[in-house]
VEXDREN-2710 file (C-alpha; in Angstrom, 1 decimal):
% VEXDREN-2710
k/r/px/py/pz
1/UNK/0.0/0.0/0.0
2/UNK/1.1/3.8/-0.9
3/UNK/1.8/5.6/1.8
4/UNK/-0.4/8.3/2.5
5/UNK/0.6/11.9/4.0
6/UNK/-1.7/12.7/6.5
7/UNK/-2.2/16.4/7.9
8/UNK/-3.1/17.1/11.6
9/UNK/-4.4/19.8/13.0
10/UNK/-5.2/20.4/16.5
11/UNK/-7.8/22.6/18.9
12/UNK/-6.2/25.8/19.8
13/UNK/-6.9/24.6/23.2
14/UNK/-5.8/21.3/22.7
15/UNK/-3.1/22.1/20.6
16/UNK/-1.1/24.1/24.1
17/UNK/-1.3/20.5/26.0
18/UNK/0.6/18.8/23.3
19/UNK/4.2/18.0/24.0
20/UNK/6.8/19.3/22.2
21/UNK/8.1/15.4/21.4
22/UNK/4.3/15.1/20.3
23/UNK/4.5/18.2/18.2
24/UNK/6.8/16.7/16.3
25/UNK/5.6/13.4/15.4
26/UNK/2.5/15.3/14.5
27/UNK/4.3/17.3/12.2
28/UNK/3.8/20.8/13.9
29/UNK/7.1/21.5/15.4
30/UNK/7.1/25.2/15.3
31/UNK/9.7/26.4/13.1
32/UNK/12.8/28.6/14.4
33/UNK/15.3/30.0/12.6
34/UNK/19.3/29.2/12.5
35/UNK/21.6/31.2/14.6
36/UNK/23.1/33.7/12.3
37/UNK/26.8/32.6/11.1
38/UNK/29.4/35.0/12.7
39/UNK/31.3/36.6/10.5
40/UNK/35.4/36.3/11.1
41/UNK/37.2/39.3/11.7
42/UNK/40.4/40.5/10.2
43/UNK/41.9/39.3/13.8
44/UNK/40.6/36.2/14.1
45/UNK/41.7/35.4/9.8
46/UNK/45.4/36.6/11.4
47/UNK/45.5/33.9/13.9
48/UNK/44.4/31.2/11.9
49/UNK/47.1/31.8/9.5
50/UNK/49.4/32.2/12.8
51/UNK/48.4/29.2/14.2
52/UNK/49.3/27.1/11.2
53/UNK/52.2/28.1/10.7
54/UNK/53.4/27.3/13.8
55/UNK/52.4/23.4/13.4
56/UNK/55.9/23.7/11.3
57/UNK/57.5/24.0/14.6
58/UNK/59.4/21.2/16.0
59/UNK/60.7/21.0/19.3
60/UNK/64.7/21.9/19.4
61/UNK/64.3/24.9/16.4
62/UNK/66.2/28.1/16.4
63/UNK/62.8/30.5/15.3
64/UNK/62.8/33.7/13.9
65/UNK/60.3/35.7/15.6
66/UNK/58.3/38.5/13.4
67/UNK/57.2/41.7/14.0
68/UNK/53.9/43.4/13.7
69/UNK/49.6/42.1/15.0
70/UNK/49.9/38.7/12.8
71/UNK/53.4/37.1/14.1
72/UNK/51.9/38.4/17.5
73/UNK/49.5/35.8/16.9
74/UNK/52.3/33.0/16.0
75/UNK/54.5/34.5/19.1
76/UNK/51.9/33.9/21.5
77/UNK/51.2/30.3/19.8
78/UNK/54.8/29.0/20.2
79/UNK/54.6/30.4/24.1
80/UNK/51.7/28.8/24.7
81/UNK/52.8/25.3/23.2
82/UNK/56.2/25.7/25.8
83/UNK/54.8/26.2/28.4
84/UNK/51.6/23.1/27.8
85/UNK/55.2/20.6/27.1
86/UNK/54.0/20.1/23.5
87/UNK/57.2/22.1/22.6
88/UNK/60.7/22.1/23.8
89/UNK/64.1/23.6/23.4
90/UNK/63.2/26.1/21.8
91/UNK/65.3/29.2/20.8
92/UNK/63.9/32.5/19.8
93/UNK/65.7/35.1/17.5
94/UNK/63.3/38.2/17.8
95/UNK/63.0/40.9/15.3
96/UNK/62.4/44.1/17.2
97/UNK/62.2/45.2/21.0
98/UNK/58.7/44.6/21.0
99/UNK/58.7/41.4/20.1
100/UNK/61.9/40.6/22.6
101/UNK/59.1/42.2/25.4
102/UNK/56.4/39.3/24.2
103/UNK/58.4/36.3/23.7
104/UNK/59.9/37.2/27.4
105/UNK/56.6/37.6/28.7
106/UNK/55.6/34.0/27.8
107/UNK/59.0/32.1/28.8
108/UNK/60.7/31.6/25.3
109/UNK/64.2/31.4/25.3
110/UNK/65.8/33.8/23.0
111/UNK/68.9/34.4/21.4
112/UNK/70.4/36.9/19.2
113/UNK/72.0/36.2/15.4
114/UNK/75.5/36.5/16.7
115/UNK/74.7/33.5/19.0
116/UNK/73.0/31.9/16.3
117/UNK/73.4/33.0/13.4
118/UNK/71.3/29.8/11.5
119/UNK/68.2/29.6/12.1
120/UNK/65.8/26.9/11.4
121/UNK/62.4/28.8/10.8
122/UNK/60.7/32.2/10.6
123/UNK/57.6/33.2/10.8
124/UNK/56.3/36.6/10.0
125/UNK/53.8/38.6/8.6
126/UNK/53.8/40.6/5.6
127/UNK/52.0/44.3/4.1
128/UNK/51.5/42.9/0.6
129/UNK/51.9/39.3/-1.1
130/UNK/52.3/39.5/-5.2
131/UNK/51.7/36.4/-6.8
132/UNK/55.4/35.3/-6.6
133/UNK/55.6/35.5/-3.2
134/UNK/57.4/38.7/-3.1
135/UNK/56.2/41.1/-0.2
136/UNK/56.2/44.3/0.7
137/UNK/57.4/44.6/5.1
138/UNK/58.1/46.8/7.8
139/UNK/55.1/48.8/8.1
140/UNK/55.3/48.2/11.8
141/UNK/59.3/49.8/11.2
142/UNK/61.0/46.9/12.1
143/UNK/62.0/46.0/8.5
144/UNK/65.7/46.0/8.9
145/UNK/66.0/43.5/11.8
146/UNK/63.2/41.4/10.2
147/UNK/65.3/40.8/6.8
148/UNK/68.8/40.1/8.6
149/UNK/66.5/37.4/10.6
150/UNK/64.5/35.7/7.8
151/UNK/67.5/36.4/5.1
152/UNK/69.6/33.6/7.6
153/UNK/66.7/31.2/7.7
154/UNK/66.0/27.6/5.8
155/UNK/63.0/28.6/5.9
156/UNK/60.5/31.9/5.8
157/UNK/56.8/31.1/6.8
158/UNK/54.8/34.2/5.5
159/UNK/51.3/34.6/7.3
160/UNK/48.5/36.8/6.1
161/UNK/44.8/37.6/6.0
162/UNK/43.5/37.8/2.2
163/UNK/43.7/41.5/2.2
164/UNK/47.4/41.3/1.7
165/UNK/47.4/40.3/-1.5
166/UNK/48.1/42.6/-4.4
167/UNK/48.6/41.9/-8.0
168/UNK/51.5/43.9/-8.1
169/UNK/54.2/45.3/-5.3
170/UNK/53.4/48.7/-3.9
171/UNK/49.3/48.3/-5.8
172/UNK/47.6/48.8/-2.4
173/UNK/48.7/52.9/-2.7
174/UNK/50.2/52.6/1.6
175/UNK/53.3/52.7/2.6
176/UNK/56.3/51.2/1.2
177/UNK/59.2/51.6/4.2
178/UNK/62.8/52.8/3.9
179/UNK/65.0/53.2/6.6
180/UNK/67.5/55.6/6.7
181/UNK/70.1/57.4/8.6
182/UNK/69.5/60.2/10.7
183/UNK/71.6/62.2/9.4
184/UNK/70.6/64.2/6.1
185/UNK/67.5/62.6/6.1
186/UNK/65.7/65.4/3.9
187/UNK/68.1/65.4/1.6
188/UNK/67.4/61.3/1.1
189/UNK/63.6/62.0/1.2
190/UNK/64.0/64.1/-1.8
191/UNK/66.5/61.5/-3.7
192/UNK/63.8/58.7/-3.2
193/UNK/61.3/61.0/-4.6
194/UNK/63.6/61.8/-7.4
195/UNK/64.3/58.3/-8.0
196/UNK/60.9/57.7/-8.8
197/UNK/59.8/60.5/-10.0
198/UNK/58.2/59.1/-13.5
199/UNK/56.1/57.0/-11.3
200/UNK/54.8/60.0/-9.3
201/UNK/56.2/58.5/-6.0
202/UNK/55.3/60.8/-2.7
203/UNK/58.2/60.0/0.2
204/UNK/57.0/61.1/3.4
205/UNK/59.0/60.9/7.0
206/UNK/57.3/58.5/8.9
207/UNK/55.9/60.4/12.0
208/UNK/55.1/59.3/15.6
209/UNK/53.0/62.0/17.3
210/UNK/54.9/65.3/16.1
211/UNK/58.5/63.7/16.0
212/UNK/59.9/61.5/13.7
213/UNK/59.8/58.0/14.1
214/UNK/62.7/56.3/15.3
215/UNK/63.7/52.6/14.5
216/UNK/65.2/50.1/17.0
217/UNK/68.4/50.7/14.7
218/UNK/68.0/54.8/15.9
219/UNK/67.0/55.3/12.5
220/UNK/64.4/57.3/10.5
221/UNK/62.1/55.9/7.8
222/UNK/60.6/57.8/4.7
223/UNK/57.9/56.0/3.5
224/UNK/57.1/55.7/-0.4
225/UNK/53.1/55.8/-1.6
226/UNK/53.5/54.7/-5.3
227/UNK/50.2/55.4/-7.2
228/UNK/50.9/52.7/-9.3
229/UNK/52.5/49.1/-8.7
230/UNK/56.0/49.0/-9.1
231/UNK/57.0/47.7/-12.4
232/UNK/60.2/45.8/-11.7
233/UNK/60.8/45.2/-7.7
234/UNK/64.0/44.1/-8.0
235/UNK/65.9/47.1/-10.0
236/UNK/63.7/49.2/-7.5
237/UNK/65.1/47.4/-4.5
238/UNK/68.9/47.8/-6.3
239/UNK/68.3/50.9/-7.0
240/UNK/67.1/52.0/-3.5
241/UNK/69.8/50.3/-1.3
242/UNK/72.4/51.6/-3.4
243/UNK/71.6/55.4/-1.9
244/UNK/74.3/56.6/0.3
245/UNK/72.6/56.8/3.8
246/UNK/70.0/54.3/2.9
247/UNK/69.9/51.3/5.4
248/UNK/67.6/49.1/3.7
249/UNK/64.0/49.0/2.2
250/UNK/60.8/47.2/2.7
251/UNK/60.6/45.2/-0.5
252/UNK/61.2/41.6/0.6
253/UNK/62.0/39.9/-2.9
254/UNK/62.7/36.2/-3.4
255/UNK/63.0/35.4/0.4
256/UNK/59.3/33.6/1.3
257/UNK/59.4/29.7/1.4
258/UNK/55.7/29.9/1.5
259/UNK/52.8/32.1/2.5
260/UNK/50.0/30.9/4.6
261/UNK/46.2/32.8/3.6
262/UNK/43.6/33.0/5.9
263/UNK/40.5/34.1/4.3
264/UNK/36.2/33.9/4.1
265/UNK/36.9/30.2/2.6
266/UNK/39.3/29.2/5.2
267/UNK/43.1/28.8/5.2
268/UNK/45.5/28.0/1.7
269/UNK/48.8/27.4/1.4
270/UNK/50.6/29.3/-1.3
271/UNK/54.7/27.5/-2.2
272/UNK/57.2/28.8/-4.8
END
């Protein structure tokens, strides 16, 4: 025999006896909507990327410890895998005062590069990702340290939330950093702008307040806004460091292993 549908209805009064379990074998289980989804935040995409990266870490590494709010996230990962015992011996080569304050707050043991100068892994965050895996760095002015660090590791773990990711270096119109000496800084402002002048480059002094900012290094940066992206990073980058009283730049070129994306759809893994 076919089965048949059949269609209850009850009483009002009847109908406010009936047991919810009842309800719904009668089939009149009031309806109630799904709890809404939450929506990630730019934060919480940061330590997903963070917290992947650091399942590359292996008990007994020498780490390179990034600057800036997403290697926070990876900092504060390692720390807490020390001190659970899922982690041991490991040594910490920080990238800037403020991360040497973090990584001390949570019991990593740190070095410095002149007591080990090889390092096993860094991880660090990055301003822009191009599709080779080149990256713009040191927004947070730690940009020097951060390249000396991750330019003596096997290997450079990038971490980023999707809105990193540029189809060309210098294409999200902020800052590209340059650090440079204290001394004459105005008149290397100027050259930078000169350098790039076709490309209508604006150098500005990076300010803190009312003074100029000053690097762990006790060095200034003039920061470049290009309007467009740059067209070839790397004669840019040559072309940069080779300015008497520049230190180095922001343009990270060639250095990332691989670059960890947290996004809407969840995390990817991008490799050269």
């Amino acid at each position: 025999m076919a089965a048949t549908a059949i269609s209850v209805r009850l009483h009002p009064a009847a109908a406010r006896h009936v047991t919810a379990a009842r309800r719904a074998r009668l089939g009149v289980v009031r309806a109630q909507s799904a709890p809404a989804a939450t929506a990630l935040t730019q934060d919480d995409l940061k330590r997903l990327a963070a917290v992947r990266a650091v399942e590359s870490v292996q008990s007994g590494m020498v780490l390179g410890l990034g600057t800036g709010s997403t290697a926070a996230f990876a900092v504060a990962e390692i720390g807490a895998l020390l001190a659970s015992g899922k982690l041991e011996k490991i040594v910490g080569v920080p990238t800037s005062k403020r991360t040497f304050e973090q990584a001390q707050s949570l019991g990593i043991p740190l070095s410095t590069l002149d007591d080990h100068p090889h390092i096993d892994l860094a991880i660090d965050g990055a301003d822009e990702v191009d599709p080779d895996l080149n990256l713009v760095k040191g927004r947070g002015g730690a940009l020097l340290r951060e390249k000396m660090v991750e330019a003596a590791s096997d290997k450079f773990i990038v971490i980023v939330d999707e809105t990193k990711l540029v189809d060309g270096l210098g294409g999200s119109g902020l800052a590209m950093p340059v650090e440079v000496v204290q001394f004459c800084w105005k008149y290397n402002l100027v050259r930078l702008q000169e350098l790039f002048k076709e490309e209508g480059v604006e150098a500005k002094l990076r300010l803190e307040g009312d003074k100029p900012y000053v690097t762990d290094n006790s060095n200034y940066i003039v920061d470049l806004y290009f309007k467009t992206p740059i067209k070839d990073a790397l004669a840019a980058g040559t072309e940069i460091a080779a300015l008497e009283g520049v230190v180095d730049h922001g343009l990270f070129l060639n250095m990332a292993s691989s670059v960890i994306i947290a996004g809407s759809d969840g995390v990817s893994v991008k490799t050269k």
